[in-house]
N, C-alpha and C positions, 0 to 999 in steps of 0.2 A: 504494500500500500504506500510507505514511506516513499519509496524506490520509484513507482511507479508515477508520483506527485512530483517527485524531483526532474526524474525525464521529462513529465510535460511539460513542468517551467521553464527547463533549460532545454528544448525540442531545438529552439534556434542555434542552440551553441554546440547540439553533439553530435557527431558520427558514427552513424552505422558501429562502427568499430567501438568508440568511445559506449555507449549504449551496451553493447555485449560486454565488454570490458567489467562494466557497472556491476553488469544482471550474475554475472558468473563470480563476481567477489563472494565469499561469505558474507553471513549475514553483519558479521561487528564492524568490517572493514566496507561495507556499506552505509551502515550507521557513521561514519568516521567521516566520510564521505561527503556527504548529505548535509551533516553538520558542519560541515565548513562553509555553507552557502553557495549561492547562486555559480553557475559556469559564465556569467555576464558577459562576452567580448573576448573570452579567449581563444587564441589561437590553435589549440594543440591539448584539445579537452582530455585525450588518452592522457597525456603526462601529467594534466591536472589532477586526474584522479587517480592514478596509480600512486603522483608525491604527495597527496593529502592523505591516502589509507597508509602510507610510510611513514610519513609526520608524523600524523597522531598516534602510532603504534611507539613511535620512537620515544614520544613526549610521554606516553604512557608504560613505560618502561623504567623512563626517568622519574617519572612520580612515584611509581612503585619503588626504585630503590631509595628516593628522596624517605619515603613512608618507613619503610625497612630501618631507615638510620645506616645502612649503607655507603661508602662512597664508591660512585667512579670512578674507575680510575680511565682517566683518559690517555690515548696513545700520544709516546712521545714522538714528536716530528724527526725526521732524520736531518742531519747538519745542511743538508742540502736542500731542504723542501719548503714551503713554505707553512706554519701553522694554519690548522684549520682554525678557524672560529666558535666560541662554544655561546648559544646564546642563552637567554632564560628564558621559561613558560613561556610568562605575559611578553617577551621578545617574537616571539614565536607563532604566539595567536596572533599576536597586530600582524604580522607576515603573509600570513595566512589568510588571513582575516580583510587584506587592504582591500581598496578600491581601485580597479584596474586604474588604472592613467594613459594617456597615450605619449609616446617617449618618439620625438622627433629628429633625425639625422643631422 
């Protein structure tokens, strides 16, 4: 039902592909999906929804060890590489979360 309210919102913005992609996820990385809001303007709806169910599993992974009292341990970069960036949650939703913009040449 969720799933299938989503597709008709976003009907303009997905492809054939993007659509199956959706429908063949389990059901939590659907949920994950969905809740990140509209497909509005993007270009390239497969990779939106593939790195929103990664996102939110990732961030959900990190809350759980956050929960646990756990730490991360994060990988050290090699002398030669450049650091990756570590961001927080609330970094993470506003990311997620933004208003497409259009970005000019």
């Amino acid at each position: 039902e969720e799933v299938e309210g989503f597709l008709t919102a976003n009907r303009r913005w997905m492809t054939p592909e993007a659509e199956e992609i959706l429908k063949l996820m389990n059901p939590l990385d659907q949920k994950r999906v969905v809740a990140a809001g509209t497909l509005s303007g993007c270009r390239d709806p497969v990779a939106v929804l593939q790195t929103r169910a990664k996102k939110a599993r990732e961030m959900e992974m990190e809350f759980e060890l956050a929960a646990s009292g756990k730490k991360q341990e994060s990988a050290k970069p090699a002398d030669d590489s450049m650091a990756v960036p570590v961001f927080s949650a609330e970094a993470a939703y506003a990311f997620v979360h933004a208003k497409p913009q259009e970005v000019r040449a």
